[in-house]
C-alpha positions in Angstrom: -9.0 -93.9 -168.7 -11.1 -92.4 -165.6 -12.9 -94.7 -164.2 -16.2 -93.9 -162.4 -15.3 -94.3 -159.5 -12.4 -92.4 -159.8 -14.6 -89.7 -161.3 -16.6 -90.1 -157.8 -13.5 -89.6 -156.0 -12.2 -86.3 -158.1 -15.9 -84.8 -158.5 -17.1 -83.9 -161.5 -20.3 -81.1 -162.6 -23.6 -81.9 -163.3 -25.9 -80.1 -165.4 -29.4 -80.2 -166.1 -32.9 -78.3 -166.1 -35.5 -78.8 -163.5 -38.9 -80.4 -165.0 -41.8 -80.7 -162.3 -43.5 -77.5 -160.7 -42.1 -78.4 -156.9 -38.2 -77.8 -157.9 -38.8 -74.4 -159.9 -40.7 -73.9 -157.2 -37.7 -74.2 -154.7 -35.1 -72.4 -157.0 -36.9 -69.5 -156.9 -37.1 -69.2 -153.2 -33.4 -70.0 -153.2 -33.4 -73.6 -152.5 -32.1 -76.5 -153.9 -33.9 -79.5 -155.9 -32.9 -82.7 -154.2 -34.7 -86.3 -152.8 -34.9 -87.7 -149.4 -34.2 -91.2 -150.5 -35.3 -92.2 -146.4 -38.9 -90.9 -146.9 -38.8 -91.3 -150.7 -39.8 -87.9 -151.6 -38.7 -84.3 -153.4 -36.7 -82.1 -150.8 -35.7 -78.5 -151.4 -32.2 -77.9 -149.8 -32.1 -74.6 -147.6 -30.0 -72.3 -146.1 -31.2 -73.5 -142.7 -32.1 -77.1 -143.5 -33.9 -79.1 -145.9 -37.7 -78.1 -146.4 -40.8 -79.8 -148.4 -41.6 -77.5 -151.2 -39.6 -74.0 -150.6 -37.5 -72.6 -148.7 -38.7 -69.5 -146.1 -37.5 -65.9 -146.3 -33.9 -65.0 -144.9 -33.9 -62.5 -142.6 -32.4 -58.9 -143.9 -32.7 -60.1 -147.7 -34.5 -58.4 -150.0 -37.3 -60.4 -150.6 -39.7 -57.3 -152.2 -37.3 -57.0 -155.1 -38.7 -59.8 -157.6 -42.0 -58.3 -156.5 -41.2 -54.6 -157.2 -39.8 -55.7 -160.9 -42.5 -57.4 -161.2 -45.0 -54.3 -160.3 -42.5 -52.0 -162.4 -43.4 -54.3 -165.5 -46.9 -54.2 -165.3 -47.0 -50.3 -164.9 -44.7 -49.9 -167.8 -47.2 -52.6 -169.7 -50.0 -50.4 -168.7 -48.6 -47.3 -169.7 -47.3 -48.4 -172.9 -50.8 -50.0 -173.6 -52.7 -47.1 -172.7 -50.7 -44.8 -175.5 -51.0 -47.4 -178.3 -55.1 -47.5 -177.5 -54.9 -43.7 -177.5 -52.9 -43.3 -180.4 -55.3 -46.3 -182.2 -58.8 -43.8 -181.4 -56.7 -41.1 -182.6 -55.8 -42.5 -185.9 -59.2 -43.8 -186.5 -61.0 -40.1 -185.8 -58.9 -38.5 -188.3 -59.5 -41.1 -190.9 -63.3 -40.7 -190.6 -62.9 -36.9 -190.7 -60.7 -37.0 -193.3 -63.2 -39.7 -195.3 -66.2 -36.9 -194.5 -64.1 -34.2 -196.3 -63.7 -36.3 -199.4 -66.9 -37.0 -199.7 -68.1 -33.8 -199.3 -66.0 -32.2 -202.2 -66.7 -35.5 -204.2 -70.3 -34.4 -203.7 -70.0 -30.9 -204.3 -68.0 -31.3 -207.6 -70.1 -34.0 -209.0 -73.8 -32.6 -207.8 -75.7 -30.4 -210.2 -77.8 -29.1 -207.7 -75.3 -27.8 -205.4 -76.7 -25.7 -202.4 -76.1 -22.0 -203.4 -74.6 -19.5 -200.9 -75.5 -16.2 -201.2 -74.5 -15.4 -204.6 -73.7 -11.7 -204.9 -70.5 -9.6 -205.3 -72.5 -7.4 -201.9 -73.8 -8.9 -198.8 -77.4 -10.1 -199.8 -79.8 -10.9 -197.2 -82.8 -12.2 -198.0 -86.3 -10.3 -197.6 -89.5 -11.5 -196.2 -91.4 -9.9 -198.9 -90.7 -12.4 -201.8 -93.4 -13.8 -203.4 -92.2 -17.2 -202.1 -89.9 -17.6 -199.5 -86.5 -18.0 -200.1 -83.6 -20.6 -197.8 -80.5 -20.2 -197.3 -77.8 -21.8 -198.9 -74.8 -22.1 -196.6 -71.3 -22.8 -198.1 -70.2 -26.9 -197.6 -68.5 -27.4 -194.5 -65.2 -28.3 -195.9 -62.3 -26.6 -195.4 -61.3 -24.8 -198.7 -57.9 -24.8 -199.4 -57.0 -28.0 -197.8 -58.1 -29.8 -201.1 -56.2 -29.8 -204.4 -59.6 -28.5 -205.8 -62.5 -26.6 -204.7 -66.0 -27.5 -206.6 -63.6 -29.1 -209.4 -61.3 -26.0 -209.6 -57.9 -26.8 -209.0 -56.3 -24.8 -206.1 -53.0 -22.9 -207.1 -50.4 -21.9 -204.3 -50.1 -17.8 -204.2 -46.1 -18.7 -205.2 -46.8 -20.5 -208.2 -49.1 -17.4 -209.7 -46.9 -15.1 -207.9 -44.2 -16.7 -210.4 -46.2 -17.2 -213.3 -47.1 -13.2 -213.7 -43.4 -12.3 -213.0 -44.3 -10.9 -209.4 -47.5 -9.2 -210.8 -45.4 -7.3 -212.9 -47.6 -4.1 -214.0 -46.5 -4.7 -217.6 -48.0 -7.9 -217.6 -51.7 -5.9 -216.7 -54.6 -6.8 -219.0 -57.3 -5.0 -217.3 -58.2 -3.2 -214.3 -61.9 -3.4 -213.2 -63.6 -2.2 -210.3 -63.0 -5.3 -207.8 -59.7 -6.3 -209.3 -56.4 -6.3 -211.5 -56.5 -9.0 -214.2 -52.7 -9.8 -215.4 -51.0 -11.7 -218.1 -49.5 -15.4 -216.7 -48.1 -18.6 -218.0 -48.4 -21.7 -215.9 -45.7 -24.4 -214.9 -47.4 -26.4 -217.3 -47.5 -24.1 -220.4 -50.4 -22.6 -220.3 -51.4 -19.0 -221.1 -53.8 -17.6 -218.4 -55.7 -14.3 -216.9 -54.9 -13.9 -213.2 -57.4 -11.7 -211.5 -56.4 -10.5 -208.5 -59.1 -9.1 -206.0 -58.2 -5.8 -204.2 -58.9 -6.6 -200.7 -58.8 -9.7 -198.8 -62.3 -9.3 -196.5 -65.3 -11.2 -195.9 -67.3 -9.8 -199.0 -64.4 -10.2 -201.2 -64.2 -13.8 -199.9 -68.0 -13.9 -200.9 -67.1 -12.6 -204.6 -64.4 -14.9 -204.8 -66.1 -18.3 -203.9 -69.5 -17.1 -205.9 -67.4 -17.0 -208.8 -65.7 -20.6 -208.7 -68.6 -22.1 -207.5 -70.6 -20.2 -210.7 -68.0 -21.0 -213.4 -66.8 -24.5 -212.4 -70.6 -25.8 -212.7 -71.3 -23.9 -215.9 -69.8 -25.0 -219.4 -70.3 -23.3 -222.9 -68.8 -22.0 -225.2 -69.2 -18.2 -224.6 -68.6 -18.2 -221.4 -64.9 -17.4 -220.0 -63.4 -20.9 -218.5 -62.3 -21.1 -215.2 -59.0 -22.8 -214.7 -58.9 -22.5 -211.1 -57.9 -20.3 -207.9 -56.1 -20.2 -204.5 -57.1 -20.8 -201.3 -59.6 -18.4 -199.7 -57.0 -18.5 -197.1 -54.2 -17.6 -199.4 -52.3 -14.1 -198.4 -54.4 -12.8 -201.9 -57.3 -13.6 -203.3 -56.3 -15.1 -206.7 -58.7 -16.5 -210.3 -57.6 -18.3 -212.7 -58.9 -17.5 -216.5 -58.3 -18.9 -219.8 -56.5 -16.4 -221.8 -58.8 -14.8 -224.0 -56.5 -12.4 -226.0 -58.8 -9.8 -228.2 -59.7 -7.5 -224.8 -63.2 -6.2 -224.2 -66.2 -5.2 -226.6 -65.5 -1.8 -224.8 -62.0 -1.4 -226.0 -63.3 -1.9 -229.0 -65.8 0.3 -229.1 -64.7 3.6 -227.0 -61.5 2.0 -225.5 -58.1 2.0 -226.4 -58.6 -0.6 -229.3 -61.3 2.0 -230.9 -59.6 3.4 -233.6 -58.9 -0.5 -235.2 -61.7 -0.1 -237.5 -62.4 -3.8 -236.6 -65.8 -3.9 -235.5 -67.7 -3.6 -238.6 -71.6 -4.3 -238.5 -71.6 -7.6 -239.1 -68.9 -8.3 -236.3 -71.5 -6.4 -234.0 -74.1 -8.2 -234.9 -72.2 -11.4 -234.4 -71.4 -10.2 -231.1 -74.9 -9.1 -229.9 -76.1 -12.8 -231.1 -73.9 -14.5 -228.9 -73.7 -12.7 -225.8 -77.6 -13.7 -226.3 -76.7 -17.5 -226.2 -74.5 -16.9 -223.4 -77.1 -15.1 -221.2 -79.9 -17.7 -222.3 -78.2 -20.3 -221.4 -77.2 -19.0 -218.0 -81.2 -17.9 -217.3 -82.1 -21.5 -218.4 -79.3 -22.6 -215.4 -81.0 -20.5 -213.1 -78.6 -17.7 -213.1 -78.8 -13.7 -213.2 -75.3 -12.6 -214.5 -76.3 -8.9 -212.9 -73.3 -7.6 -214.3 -73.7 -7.7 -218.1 -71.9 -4.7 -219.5 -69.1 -4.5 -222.8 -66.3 -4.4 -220.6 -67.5 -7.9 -218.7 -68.1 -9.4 -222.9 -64.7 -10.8 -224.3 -63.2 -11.6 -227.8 -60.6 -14.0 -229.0 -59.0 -13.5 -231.9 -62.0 -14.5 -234.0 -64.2 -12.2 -232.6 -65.8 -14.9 -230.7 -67.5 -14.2 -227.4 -66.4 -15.1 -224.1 -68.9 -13.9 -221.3 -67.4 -13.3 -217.9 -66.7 -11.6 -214.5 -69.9 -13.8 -212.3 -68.4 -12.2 -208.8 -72.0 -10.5 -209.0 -74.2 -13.4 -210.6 -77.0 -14.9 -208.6 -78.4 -18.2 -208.3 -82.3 -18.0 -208.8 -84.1 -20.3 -206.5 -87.1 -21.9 -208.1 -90.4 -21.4 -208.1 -89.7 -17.8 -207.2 -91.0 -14.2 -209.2 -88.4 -12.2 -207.9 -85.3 -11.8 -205.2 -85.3 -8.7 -202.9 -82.0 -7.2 -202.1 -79.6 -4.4 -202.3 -79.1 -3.1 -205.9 -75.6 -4.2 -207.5 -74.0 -3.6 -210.7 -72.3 -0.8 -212.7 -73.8 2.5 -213.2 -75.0 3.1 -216.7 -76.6 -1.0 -216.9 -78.6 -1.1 -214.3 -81.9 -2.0 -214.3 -84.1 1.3 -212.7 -86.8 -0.9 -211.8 -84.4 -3.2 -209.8 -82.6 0.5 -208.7 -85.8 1.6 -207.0 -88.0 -1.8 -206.1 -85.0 -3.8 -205.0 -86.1 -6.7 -207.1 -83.8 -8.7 -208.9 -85.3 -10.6 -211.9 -83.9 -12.0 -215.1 -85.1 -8.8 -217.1 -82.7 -7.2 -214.7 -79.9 -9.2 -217.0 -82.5 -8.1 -220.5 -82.3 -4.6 -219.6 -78.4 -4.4 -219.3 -78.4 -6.2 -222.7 -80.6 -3.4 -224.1 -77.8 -1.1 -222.6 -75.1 -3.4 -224.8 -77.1 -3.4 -227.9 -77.2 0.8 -227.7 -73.5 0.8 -227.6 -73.4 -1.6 -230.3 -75.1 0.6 -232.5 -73.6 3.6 -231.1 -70.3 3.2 -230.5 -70.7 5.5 -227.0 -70.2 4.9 -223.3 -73.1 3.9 -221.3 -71.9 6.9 -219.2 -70.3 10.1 -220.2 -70.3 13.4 -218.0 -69.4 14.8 -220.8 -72.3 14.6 -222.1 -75.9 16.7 -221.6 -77.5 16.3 -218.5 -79.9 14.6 -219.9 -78.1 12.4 -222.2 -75.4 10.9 -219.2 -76.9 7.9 -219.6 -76.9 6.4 -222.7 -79.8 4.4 -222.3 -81.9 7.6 -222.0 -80.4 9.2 -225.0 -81.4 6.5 -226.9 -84.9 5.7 -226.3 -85.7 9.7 -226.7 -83.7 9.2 -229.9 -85.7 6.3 -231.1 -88.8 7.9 -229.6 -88.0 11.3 -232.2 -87.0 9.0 -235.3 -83.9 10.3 -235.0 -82.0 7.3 -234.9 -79.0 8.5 -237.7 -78.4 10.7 -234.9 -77.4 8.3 -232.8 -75.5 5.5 -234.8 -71.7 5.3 -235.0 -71.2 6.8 -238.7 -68.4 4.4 -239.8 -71.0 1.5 -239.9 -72.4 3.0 -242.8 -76.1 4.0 -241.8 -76.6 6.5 -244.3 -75.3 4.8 -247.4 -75.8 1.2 -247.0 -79.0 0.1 -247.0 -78.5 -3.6 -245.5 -77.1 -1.7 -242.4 -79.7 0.4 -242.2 -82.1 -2.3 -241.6 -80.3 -4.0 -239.5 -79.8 -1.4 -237.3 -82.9 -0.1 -237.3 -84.1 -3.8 -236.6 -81.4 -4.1 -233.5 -82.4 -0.4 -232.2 -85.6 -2.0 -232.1 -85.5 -4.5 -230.2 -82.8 -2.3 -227.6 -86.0 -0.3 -227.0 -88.0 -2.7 -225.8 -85.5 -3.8 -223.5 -85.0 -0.7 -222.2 -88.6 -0.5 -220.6 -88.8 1.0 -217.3 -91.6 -1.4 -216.3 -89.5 -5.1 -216.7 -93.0 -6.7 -217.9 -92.8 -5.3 -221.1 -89.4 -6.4 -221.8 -88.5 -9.3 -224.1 -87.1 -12.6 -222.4 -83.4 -13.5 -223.0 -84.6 -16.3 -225.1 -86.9 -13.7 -227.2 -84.3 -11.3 -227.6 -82.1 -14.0 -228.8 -84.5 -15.3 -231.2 -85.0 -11.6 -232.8 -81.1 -11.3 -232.9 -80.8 -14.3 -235.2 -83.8 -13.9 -237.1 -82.1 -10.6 -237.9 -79.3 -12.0 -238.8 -80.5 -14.2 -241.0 -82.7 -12.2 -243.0 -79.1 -9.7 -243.1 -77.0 -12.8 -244.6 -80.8 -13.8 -247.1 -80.3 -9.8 -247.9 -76.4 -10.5 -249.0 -76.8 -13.2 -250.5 -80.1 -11.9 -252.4 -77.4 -8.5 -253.5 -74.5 -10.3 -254.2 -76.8 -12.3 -257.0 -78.5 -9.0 -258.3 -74.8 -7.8 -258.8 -73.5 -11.1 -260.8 -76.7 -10.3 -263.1 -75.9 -6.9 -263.5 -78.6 -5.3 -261.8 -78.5 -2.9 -259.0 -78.5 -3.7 -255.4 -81.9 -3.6 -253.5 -82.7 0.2 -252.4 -83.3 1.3 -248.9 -86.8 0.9 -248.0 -87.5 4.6 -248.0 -86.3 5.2 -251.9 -88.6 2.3 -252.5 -91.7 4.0 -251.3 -90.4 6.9 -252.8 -90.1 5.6 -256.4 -93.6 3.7 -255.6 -95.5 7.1 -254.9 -93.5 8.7 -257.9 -94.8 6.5 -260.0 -98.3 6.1 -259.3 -98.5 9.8 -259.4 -97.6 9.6 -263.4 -100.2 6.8 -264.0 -102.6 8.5 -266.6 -105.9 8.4 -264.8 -108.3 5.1 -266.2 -111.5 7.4 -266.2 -109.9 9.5 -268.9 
């Protein structure tokens, strides 16, 4: 067993940790911790010899170097600190901007009274000569196409309709209008949908483009053509989304390639006039000219039901306001000629081009054919001199039955009517939409009292009720035979 002495003797290490300020003090100038047992007091053992509290610098050492680490440490801290607090502002801007962005298509999508832009398929610019003055309505200040919808359309990537009409495969065309090629397309998802693709990728076509979501994804009804959504406005194309309606236009029907089906029989006409009434009402009670109503813009499903559509041209009507001054748009044939010539754009704009529809109805003809007499181009014109003359046989579509049903004979007359008052040159002495849609189904329901009225005169086995013209003609017969009372 070592003894301590012997342990004394041999030597032996000793390890501990320094406690008290004045010995770290001394290590880190080099020294030693020790005690001067003499004075009874802490000494720090030096190079040189033994010192109070630390020991002094050696000459030649490299006494800057704790005090350069310690200078590269707090540049490094800096540095490091300055990128986190740049990094922490960055972070927080574009989560404020990106907070703004949401709420502003929140907004948009959820407001009914969302600010209008200038709602046109042209550039519009607002006149000085309107009977009240008229703002502007710029377009939200979000960026559209960074959303996954736009006014509560849902944005489609350019690949994914690329893919879902088969690369725009001409096949697959539905229709081909004067701003754009509509084609046949199935969705990821299954469903059947019109793609309309816009010719040209400009600043009025952009204009067209966002008039028409904006339009369609605030409206809802039933006759109006759905909007499923679009692309970006910053898309390679310009790109709309329909719901596939799959009975083409009242046009093919009438003088298209879907003429000679035989399926538009009066009461189908009528059916159709009636609703593409509803349709316009209801957009005039929203504050909206359509300014593109024509049969090649009026739908059919496979019912025969309407479906409105094409609002690249449609116009928000500010309130309190008698008329909007600007540059004439809409297809030859329908447009209003007091609009044409006064640049005023009123809701009997939207009436007259209805009057235009009704004509056809009835007729069966193009609103314009150069085939035609000079004076007769337009169809408008040949009707209201044909009206005008009481020559209206002349002028309805024989296959309806003009001549030898009577029922149809009313109605038409009843419809051709009404056409001419549309057609007025001077707009105030046009109908409203809501008149002419009142007249239409009034008409209509005096045509169903008529059938029903017939069909119970036949189950008796009398004979159906005679045109109104045989009537007075049996009337005058008949008093003329009348032995005379002063005989």
């Amino acid at each position: 067993m070592t003894t301590v002495s012997g342990a004394v003797d041999a030597g032996f290490e000793l390890f501990w940790s320094p406690v008290n300020d004045q010995c770290i003090t001394c290590m880190e100038s080099g020294g030693v911790c020790g005690y001067n047992w003499k004075q009874s007091e802490f000494t720090c053992f030096c190079y040189d010899q033994p010192n109070q509290d630390a020991c002094p610098t050696r000459p030649g050492s490299n006494s800057s170097k704790p005090s350069s680490t310690n200078t590269a440490l707090i540049i490094i801290s800096a540095v490091l600190a300055g990128i986190g607090l740049g990094w922490g502002i960055f972070a927080c801007t574009q989560r404020k901007k990106r907070i703004a962005a949401q709420s502003s298509i929140s907004a948009a999508a959820k407001s009914k009274d969302i600010p209008s832009p200038t709602l046109s398929k042209g550039l519009i610019t607002p006149s000085a000569s309107f009977s009240h003055s008229i703002p502007s309505y710029p377009f939200p200040s979000i960026e559209f196409g960074k959303a996954s919808t736009y006014f509560g359309a849902q944005v489609f990537s350019y690949t994914e309709l690329e893919e879902a009409t088969n690369n725009f495969d001409p096949s697959r065309e539905l229709g081909d209008g004067g701003f754009g090629t509509v084609y046949y397309g199935k969705l990821q998802d299954g469903r059947v949908v019109a793609v309309k693709r816009l010719y040209e990728n400009n600043f009025k076509r952009v204009e067209q483009f966002m008039n028409e979501v904006e339009i369609l994804t605030r409206l809802r009804h039933e006759n109006l053509v759905a909007l499923y959504g679009c692309t970006s406005k910053r898309s390679r194309e310009l790109l709309l989304v329909y719901e596939y309606i799959p009975n083409g236009t009242v046009g093919d029907h009438l003088h298209g390639k879907r003429a000679n089906s035989g399926l538009l029989s009066w009461p189908v006409r009528l059916s159709i006039a009636t609703e593409t009434a509803v349709a316009l009402a209801y957009l005039h009670a929203s504050d909206i000219i359509h300014r593109d109503v024509k049969t090649n813009n009026i739908l059919l499903d496979n019912n025969f039901r309407v479906k409105v559509a094409d609002f690249g041209l449609s116009r928000l009507f500010p309130n309190n306001v008698t008329h909007v001054s600007t540059a004439p748009q809409g297809t030859p044939g329908y447009v209003d000629p007091e609009y044409y010539q006064c640049y005023q754009l009123t809701e009997k704009s939207d009436v007259y081009s209805f009057g235009v529809v009704l004509i056809e109805l009835i007729s069966s003809k193009q609103a314009v054919d150069t085939n035609r007499s000079r004076q007769d181009i337009n169809l408008s014109n040949m009707a209201m001199k044909k009206i005008q003359n009481r020559a209206l046989h002349e002028l309805v579509d024989p296959s309806l039955g003009f001549e030898t049903n009577s029922s149809v004979r009313r109605m038409t007359t009843l419809v051709a009517e009404l056409a001419f008052q549309c057609l007025q040159t001077d707009r105030e002495m046009r109908p409203s939409m809501q008149e002419v849609l009142e007249a239409l189904r009034k008409i209509r329901n005096e045509d169903l009292n008529v059938q029903k009225a017939e069909v119970v005169d036949i189950l008796k086995g009398n004979f159906p009720l005679m045109s109104p013209d045989l009537e007075a003609a049996e009337k005058w017969a008949s008093n003329s035979t009348t032995p005379s009372s002063s005989g």
